[in-house]
C-alpha positions in Angstrom: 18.7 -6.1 0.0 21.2 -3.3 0.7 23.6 -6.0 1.9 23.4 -7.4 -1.8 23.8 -3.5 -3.2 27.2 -3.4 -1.6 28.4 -7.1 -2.4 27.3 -6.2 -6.4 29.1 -2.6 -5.9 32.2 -4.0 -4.7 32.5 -7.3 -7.1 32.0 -4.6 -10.1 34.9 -2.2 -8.2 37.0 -5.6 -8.5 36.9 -5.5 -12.1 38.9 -2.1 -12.3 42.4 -3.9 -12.1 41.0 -5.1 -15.3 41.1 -2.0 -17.4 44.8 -2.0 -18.1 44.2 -4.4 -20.6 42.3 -2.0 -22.3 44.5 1.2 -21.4 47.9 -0.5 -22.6 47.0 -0.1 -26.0 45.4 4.2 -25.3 47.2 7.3 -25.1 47.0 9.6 -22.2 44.6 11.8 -24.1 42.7 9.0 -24.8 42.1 7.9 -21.7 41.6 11.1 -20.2 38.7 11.3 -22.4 37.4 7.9 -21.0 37.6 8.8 -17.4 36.2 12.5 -17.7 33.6 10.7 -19.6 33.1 8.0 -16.1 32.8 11.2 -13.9 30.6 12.9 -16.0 28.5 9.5 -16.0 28.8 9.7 -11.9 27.5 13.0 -11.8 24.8 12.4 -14.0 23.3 9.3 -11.6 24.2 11.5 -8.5 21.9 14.3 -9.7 18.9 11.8 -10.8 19.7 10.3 -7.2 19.7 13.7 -5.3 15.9 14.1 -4.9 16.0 11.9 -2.4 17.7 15.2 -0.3 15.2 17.4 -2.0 11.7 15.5 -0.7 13.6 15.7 3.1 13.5 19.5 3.0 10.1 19.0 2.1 9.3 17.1 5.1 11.2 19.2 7.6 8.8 21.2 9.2 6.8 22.4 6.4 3.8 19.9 6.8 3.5 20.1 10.3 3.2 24.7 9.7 0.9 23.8 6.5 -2.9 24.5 6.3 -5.0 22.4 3.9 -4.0 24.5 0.3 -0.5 24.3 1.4 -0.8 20.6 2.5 -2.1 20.0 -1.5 1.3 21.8 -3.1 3.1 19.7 -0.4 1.7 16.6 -1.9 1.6 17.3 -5.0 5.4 18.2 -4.9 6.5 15.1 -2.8 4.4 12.8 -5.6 5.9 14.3 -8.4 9.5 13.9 -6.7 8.4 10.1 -6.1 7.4 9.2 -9.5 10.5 10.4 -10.8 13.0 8.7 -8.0 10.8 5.0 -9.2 11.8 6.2 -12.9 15.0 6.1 -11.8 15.8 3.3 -9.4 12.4 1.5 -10.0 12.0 0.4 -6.4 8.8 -0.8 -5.0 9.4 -1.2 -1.4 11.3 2.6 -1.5 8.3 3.9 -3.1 5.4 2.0 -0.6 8.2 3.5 2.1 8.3 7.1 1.4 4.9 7.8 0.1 3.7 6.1 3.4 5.3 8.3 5.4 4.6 11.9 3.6 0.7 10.7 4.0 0.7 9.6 7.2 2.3 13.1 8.1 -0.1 14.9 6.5 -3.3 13.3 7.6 -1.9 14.0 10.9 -1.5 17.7 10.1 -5.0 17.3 8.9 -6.0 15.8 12.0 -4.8 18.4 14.3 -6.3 21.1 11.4 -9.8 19.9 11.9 -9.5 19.9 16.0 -8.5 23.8 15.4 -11.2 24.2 13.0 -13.4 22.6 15.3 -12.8 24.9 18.4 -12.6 28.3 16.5 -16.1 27.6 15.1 -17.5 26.8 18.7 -17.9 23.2 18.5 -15.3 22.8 21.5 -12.4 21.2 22.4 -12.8 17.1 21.7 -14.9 15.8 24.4 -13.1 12.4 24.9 -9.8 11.3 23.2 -9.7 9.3 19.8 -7.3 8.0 17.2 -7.4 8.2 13.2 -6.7 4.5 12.0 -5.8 3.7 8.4 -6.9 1.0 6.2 -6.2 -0.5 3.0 -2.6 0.2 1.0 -1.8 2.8 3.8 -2.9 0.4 6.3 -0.5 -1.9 4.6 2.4 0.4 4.3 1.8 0.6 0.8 1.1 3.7 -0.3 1.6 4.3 -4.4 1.5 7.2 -6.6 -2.2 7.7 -6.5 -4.1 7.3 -3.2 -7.5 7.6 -1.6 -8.8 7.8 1.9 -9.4 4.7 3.7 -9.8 5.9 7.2 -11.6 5.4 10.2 -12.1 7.1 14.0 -12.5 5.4 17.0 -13.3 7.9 20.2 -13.0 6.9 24.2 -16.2 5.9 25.7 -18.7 8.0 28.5 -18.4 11.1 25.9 -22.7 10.2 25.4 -24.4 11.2 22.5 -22.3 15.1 22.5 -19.6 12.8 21.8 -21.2 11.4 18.8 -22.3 14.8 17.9 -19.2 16.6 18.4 -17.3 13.6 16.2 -20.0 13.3 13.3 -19.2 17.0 12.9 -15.4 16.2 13.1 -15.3 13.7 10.2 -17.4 15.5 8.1 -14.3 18.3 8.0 -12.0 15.9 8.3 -12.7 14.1 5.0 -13.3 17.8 3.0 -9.9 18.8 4.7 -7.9 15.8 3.0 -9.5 16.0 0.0 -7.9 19.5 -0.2 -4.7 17.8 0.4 -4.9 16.2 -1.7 -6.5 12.6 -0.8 -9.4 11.8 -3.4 -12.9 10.9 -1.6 -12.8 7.1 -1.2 -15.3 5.6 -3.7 -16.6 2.8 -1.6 -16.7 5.5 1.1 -14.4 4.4 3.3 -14.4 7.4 5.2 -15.1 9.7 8.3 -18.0 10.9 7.3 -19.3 7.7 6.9 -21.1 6.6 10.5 -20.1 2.7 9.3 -16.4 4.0 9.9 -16.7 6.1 13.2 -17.2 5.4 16.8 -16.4 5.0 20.5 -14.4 1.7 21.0 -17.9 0.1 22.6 -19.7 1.3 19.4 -17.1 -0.3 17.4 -16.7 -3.5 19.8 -20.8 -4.1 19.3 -20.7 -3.3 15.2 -17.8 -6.0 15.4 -19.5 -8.6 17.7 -22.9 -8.2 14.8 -20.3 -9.3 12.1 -18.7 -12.1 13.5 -21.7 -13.9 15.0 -24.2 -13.1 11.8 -26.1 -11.1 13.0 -25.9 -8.4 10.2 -28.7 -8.2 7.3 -26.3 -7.7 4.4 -23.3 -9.8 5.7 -21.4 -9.8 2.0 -20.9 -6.3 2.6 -20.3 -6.6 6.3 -18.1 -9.2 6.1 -15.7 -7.2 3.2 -15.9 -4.7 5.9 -14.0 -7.0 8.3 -11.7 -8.0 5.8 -11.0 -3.5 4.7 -10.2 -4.1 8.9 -8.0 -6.4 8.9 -5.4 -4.1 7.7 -6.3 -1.7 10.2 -2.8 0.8 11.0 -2.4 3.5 14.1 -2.0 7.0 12.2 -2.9 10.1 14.4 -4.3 10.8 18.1 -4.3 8.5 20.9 -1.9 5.2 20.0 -3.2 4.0 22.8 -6.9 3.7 21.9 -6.1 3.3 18.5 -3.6 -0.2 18.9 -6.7 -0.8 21.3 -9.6 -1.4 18.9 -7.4 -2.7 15.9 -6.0 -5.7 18.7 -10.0 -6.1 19.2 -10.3 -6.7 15.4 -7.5 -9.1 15.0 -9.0 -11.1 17.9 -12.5 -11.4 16.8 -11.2 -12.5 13.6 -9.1 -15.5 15.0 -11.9 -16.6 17.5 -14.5 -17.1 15.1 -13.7 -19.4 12.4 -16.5 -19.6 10.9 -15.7 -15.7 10.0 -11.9 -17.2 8.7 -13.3 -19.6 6.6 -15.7 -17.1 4.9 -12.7 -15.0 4.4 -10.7 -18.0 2.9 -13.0 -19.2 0.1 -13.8 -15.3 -0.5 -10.0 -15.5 -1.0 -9.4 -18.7 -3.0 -12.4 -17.8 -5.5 -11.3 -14.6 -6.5 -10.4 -14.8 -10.5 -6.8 -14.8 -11.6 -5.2 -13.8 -15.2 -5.0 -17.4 -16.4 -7.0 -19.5 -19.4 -5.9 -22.0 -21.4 -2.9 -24.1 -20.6 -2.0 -21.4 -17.5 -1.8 -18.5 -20.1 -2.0 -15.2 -19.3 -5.8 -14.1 -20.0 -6.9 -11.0 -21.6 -10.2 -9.3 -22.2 -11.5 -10.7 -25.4 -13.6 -7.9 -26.4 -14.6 -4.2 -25.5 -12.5 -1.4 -24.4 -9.6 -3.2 -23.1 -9.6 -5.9 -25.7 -5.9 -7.8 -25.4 -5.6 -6.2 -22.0 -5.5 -7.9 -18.1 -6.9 -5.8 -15.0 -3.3 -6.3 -13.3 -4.9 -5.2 -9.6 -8.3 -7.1 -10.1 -7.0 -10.2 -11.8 -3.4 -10.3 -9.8 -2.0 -7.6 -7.3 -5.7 -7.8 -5.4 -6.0 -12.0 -5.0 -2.2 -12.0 -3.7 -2.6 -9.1 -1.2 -6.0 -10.6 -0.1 -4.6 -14.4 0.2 -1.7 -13.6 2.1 -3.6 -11.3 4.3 -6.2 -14.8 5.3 -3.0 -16.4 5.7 -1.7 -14.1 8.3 -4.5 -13.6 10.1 -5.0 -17.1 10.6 -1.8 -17.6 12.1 -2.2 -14.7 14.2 0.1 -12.1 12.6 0.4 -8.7 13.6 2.1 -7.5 10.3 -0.2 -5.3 7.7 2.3 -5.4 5.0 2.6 -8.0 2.0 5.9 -8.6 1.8 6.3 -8.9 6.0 3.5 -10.9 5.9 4.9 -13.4 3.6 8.3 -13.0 5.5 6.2 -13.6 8.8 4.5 -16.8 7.4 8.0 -18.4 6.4 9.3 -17.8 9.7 6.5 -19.7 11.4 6.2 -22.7 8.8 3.6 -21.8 6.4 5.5 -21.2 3.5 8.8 -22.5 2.4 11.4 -20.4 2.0 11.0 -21.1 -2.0 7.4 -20.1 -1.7 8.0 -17.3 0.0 10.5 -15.4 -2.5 8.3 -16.8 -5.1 5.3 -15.0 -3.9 7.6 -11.9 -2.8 9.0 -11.8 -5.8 5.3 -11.8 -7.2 4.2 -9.3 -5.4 7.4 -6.9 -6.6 6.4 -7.5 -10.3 2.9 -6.8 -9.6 3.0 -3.9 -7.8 5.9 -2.6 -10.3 3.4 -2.8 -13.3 0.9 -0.9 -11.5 3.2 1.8 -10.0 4.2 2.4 -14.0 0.6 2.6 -14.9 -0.3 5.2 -12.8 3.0 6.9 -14.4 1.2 6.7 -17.5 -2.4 7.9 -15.8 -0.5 10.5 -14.2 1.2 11.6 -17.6 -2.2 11.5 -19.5 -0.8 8.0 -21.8 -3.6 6.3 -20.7 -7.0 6.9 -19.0 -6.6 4.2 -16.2 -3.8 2.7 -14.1 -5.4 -1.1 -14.2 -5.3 -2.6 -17.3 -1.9 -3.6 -19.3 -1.3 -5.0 -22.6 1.2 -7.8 -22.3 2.4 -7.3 -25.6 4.1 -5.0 -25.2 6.3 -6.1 -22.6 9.2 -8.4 -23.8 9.5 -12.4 -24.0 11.0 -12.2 -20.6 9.0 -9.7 -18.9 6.0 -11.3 -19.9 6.8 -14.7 -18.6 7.9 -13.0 -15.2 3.9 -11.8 -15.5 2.7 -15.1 -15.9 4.5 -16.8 -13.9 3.7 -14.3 -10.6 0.2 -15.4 -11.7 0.6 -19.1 -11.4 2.3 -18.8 -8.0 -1.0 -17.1 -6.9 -2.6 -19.6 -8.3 -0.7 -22.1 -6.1 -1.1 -20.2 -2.9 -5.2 -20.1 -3.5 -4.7 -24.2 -3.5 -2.8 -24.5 -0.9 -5.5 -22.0 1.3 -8.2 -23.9 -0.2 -6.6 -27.0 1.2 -6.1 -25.8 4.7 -9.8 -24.4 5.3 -11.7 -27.9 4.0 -12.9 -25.4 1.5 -15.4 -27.8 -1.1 
């Protein structure tokens, strides 16, 4: 990509020889005008381009000096500097790249903040080591403008039952800490506080071993539990432990297929944004009449079909696009099924990213649902056709997993 920035600077640099064809015919004042004009332009896309300097004096050493109220201004300030970098260079993987890393050094901060916390209140130093692991987008690497928390903690073994008092405790404060930050509560509760997402690693290893061999009451819910997992990313504490338990998951997952193929036709029946004759479908009544649920009925099937993909083949990417990069490199995908898809997953995730603009700005009350009308002809084929390429990778999965 930045190889293909410089080829198109340079190829446009090329062109200046061409201006005297223009300038033969100007006087001096004349073009004087033109070219104080051309700086002026420079200077303009410099400044737009200049927050990029601004959100690094952010980062240096504030967050790491921050308590919980400071953390929140922190964030606040590095999201509004993000939105308006996307506005200007609209690019996704800069975007999922930055806003990744600003979280993950706060919920670090947070991290060590809650330890503190913990020993000034008489609780104690941690009894065992442990690791904060991330899931979902920020599992994924791709963090947006409006974010939730999707962690879990995984503690040493031999700490006994003071262990799991001392860490109940722990995530309690850990979740009420980030949501001061800034990081809204996780509304399917994907959180510290919840004991379905904490434990020591033989806790974790028996929850695991109930999924994979059924013996779980609700197993739907168990078994979207594994899948949250498989996304599973090393964020604070002990790398060690952490890398530990999410190799554990990633394991279990390959060596029981019965658990893959559930997974896979999970995957190939979720709904796309297609009716009639492979044309985009809208709501057809109700609040968002005209309208398509772009991460329900798109963004959400593609993430969640390439993930099945790579997990299969035994992947240790979390991220889309490396994923799909990944799966080319090994065979699954040609290399004109892979920009396809990549290419879907750019125009996805760029729709969304400007509907949480328009959340964010108060235009709109959600960041989900878009009107194709009013994008133009060409935009809204580009839609469609990210769609249908979804569409083909659900067939193809189907087709590998004997799914009937």
């Amino acid at each position: 990509m930045k190889q293909a920035l410089h080829n198109e600077i340079a190829d446009l640099l090329k062109e200046l020889p061409a201006l005297t064809n223009l300038t033969r015919y100007c006087t001096t004042e004349e073009i004087s005008e033109s070219l104080e004009q051309i700086t002026a332009d420079l200077a303009n896309v410099r400044r737009k381009f200049g927050v990029w300097d601004a959100q690094s004096a952010l980062q240096q050493g504030l967050i790491e000096k921050a308590d919980a109220i400071q953390m929140k201004k922190l964030h606040d300030e590095m999201n509004r500097i993000e939105l308006e970098r996307f506005l200007v260079s609209e690019s996704v993987i800069n975007l999922h790249l930055s806003c990744t890393h600003y979280r993950d050094l706060l919920a670090e901060r947070a991290f060590v903040l809650v330890q503190q916390e913990m020993l000034d209140s008489g609780y104690g130093e941690p009894p065992v080591s442990s690791a904060l692991i991330s899931m979902g987008s920020d599992g994924r690497e791709e963090q947006t403008l409006i974010t939730d928390q999707d962690y879990l903690i995984v503690y040493d073994d031999d700490g006994g039952e003071d262990a799991d008092a001392w860490f109940t405790e722990f995530g309690n404060r850990l979740v009420d800490c980030l949501e001061t930050a800034g990081f809204k509560r996780c509304t399917g509760d994907i959180m510290t506080s919840n004991p379905t997402w904490r434990g020591s690693y033989s806790q974790w290893r028996k929850r695991l071993f109930a999924i994979v061999r059924y013996e779980v009451e609700d197993f739907a819910k168990n078994m979207m539990d594994l899948i949250v997992l498989s996304d599973a990313r090393h964020v604070a504490g002990d790398r060690l432990l952490g890398e530990r338990l999410i190799e554990l998951i990633r394991t279990m997952e390959k060596e029981h297929f019965q658990v893959m193929w559930g997974m896979a036709r999970a995957a190939t029946e979720m709904k796309l944004a297609l009716g009639f004759m492979r044309r985009l479908w809208t709501e057809p009544t109700g609040e968002h009449k005209g309208k398509l649920n772009v991460k329900l009925l798109a963004w959400a099937p593609l993430v969640m079909n390439v993930r099945i993909l790579a997990i299969n083949q035994g992947l240790s990417a979390t991220n889309t696009v490396e994923r799909i990069t990944a799966l080319e490199q090994e065979g699954s995908f040609s290399k004109e099924m892979a920009d396809g898809l990549k290419d879907a997953y750019n125009i996805l995730t760029h729709h969304r990213i400007l509907l949480q603009i328009k959340q964010i700005k108060g235009i709109q009350k959600d960041s989900h649902f878009l009107d194709p009308m009013i994008l133009n002809n060409n935009e809204r084929e580009e839609l469609r056709q990210a769609v249908i390429r979804i569409e083909e990778l659900q067939k193809m999965i189907h087709s590998n997993f004997n799914i009937v």
